[in-house]
N, C-alpha and C positions, 0 to 999 in steps of 0.2 A: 629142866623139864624134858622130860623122854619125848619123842617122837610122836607115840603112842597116844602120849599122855594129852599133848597139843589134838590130834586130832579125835580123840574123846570130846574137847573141851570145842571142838571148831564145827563138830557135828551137835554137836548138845545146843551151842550157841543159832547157829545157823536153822536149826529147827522152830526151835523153841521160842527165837525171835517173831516169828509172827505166827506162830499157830498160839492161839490165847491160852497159855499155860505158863509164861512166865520165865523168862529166861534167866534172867537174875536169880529166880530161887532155884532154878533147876541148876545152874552152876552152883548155887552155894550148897544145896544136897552132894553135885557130884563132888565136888572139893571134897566137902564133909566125910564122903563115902571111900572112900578112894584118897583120900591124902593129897588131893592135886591142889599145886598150890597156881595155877595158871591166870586164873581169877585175879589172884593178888598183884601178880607181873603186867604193871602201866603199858610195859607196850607191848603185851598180848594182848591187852582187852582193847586195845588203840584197835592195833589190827583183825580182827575178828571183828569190831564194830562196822570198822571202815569197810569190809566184807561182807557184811549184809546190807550196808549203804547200796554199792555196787551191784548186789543178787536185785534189791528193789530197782533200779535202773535201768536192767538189763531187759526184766521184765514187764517194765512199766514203761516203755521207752519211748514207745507209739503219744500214750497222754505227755508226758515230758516232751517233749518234741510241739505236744499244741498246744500247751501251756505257754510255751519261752514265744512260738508263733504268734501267737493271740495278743501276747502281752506286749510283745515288741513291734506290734502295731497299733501302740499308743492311742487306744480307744477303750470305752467301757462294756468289755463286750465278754463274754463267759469265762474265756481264758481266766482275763485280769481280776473278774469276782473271784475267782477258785485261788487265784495267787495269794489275795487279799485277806482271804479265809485263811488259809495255809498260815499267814501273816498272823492273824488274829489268834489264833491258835497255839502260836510258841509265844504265848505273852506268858500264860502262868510257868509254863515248864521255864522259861527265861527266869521270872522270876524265883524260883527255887533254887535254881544254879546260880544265880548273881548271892542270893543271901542265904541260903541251908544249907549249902553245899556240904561242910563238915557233919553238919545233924544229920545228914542222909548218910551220910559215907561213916555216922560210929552206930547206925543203924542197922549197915550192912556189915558190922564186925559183933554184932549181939548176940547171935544164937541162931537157932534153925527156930525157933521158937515164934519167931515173927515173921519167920517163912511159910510155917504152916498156918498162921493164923490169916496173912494175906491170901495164902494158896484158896482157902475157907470164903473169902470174902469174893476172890475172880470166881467163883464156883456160884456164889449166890448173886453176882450181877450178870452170868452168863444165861443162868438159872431162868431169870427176873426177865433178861431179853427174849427169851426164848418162848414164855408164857403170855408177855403181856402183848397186844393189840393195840396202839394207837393209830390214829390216823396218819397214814400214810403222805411226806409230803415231797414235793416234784426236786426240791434240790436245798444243799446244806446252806443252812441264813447265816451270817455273820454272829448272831447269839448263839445259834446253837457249835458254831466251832469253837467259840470262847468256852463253852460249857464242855465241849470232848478236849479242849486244850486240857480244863480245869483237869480231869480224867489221866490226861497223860501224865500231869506234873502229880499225880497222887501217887501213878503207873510207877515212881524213883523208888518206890520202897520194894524189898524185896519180895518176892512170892503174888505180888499185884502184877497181874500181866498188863502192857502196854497195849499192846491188840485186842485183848480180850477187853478189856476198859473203855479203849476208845471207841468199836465194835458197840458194846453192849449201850453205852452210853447214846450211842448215836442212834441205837434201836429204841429203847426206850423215849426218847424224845420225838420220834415219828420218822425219821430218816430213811428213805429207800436204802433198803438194803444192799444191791444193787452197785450203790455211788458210795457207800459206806467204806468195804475194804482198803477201795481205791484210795479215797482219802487219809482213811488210815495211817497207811503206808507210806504215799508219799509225804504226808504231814512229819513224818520222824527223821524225814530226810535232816532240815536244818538244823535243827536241836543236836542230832549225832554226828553230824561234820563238827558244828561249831564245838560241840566236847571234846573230839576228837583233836582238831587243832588247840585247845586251852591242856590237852594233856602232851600234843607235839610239844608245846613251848615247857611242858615243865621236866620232859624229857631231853631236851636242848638244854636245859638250867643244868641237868644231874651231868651229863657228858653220855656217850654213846657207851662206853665201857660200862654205863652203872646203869641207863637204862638194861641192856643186853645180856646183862649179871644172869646167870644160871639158866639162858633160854637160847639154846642153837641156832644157828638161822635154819637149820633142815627143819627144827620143831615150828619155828614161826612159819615157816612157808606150808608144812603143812598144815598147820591149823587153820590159816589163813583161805584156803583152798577147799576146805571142809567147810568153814563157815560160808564160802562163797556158794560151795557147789549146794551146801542142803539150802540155802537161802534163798536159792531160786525155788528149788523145787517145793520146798513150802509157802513163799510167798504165791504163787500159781495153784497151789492147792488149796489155801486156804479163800483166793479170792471167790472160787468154783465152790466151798464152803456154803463160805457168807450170805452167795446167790441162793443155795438149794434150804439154807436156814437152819445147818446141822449143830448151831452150835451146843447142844442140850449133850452131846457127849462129850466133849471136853469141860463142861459142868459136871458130870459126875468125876471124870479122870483127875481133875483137881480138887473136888471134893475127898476123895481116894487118899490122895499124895498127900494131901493137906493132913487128915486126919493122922496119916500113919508117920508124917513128919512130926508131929503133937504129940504121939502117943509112945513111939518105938523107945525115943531117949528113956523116956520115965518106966520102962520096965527091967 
């Protein structure tokens, strides 16, 4: 992998991660388009993941900081409900990765075909968020994180944004807006370390010579740096989003992509 080619894939990643557009199918468009085979390379996608971990932390630093506070003063006090939540939350995505893991992963070797068709489906739950009015309530319950958890673990297939899912999910069931982002974001923390090390260890199995097979360390360092650098800036961008309630144009922008993913093959 070219240099080049790595920060294509670190900017693509790092954007795409949390602005609700899907970053999984927009890698699998850019590969598709472009020949990059980065996506496929275990410890690039190790590292780019682990790089928007980081951008979230950097940014979110201030709540992380009264979470670990709150909670490590072993009381039942707001901190420890939100950890709780966050807890409640990676049960479905847990479970997916404990037992689909291959169905997802020959999911994501099928075609662009299920990229455009998910692209289609974040389009009409961002859609659906954006129109509908429920009653608005003061903070996220224990049910309803099980239900935006349910959201994330749908979020493994490709062209299904993560953000855009758990966002739009969260609206739909009445959630200030508001506490939503936040949640979000830092909800993918766990699930993307814990991937991350289940792929270190099978990277450790292969040997460093055969992870590192056709990827330079200049290309890993840059890609890695690209995913970091746009990960900030659109994790900060999109929180300011969520508050102003703009998501109705990245509902048509994935409608768009979705479509023309669908339609370009077959002409």
């Amino acid at each position: 992998m070219e240099w080049f080619e790595a920060l294509i894939l670190g900017v693509i990643q790092g954007l795409t991660e949390y602005l609700p557009v899907s970053s999984s199918g927009h890698l699998a468009i850019g590969a598709h388009l472009f020949g990059l085979s980065g996506e496929e390379n275990l410890t690039f996608t190790v590292a780019v993941h682990v790089a928007t971990v980081l951008s979230t932390i950097v940014i979110l630093w201030k709540e992380i900081v009264w979470l670990f506070t709150d909670f490590f003063k072993f009381k039942w006090n707001e901190g420890t409900k939100y950890i709780v939540n966050i807890i409640i939350s990676m049960i479905p995505v847990g479970i997916v990765g404990l037992f689909f893991k291959d169905k997802v992963e020959a999911i994501f070797g099928s075609g662009l075909l299920v990229v455009g068709i998910c692209l289609l489906v974040t389009a009409t739950l961002l859609a659906f968020s954006y129109w509908a009015k429920p009653r608005q309530r003061e903070n996220i319950s224990p049910w309803h994180a099980f239900v935006i958890g349910i959201a994330q673990a749908l979020a493994v297939l490709p062209g299904l944004s993560r953000s855009g899912s758990t966002i739009a999910t969260g609206l739909l069931l009445g959630n200030k807006k508001e506490r939503l982002a936040q949640f979000s974001f830092l909800m993918v923390i766990p699930p993307i370390l814990g991937e991350a090390l289940l792929d270190v260890k099978d990277m450790a199995e292969m040997g460093v010579s055969q992870a590192m097979a056709g990827l330079p360390p200049l290309s890993l360092l840059v890609g890695f740096l690209a995913a970091f650098v746009c990960g900030c800036l659109a994790c900060k961008w999109m929180v300011n989003i969520v508050k102003r309630g703009k998501l109705i144009w990245f509902a048509l922008y994935c409608a768009i992509v979705g479509l023309a993913t669908i339609v370009i093959p077959l002409i």
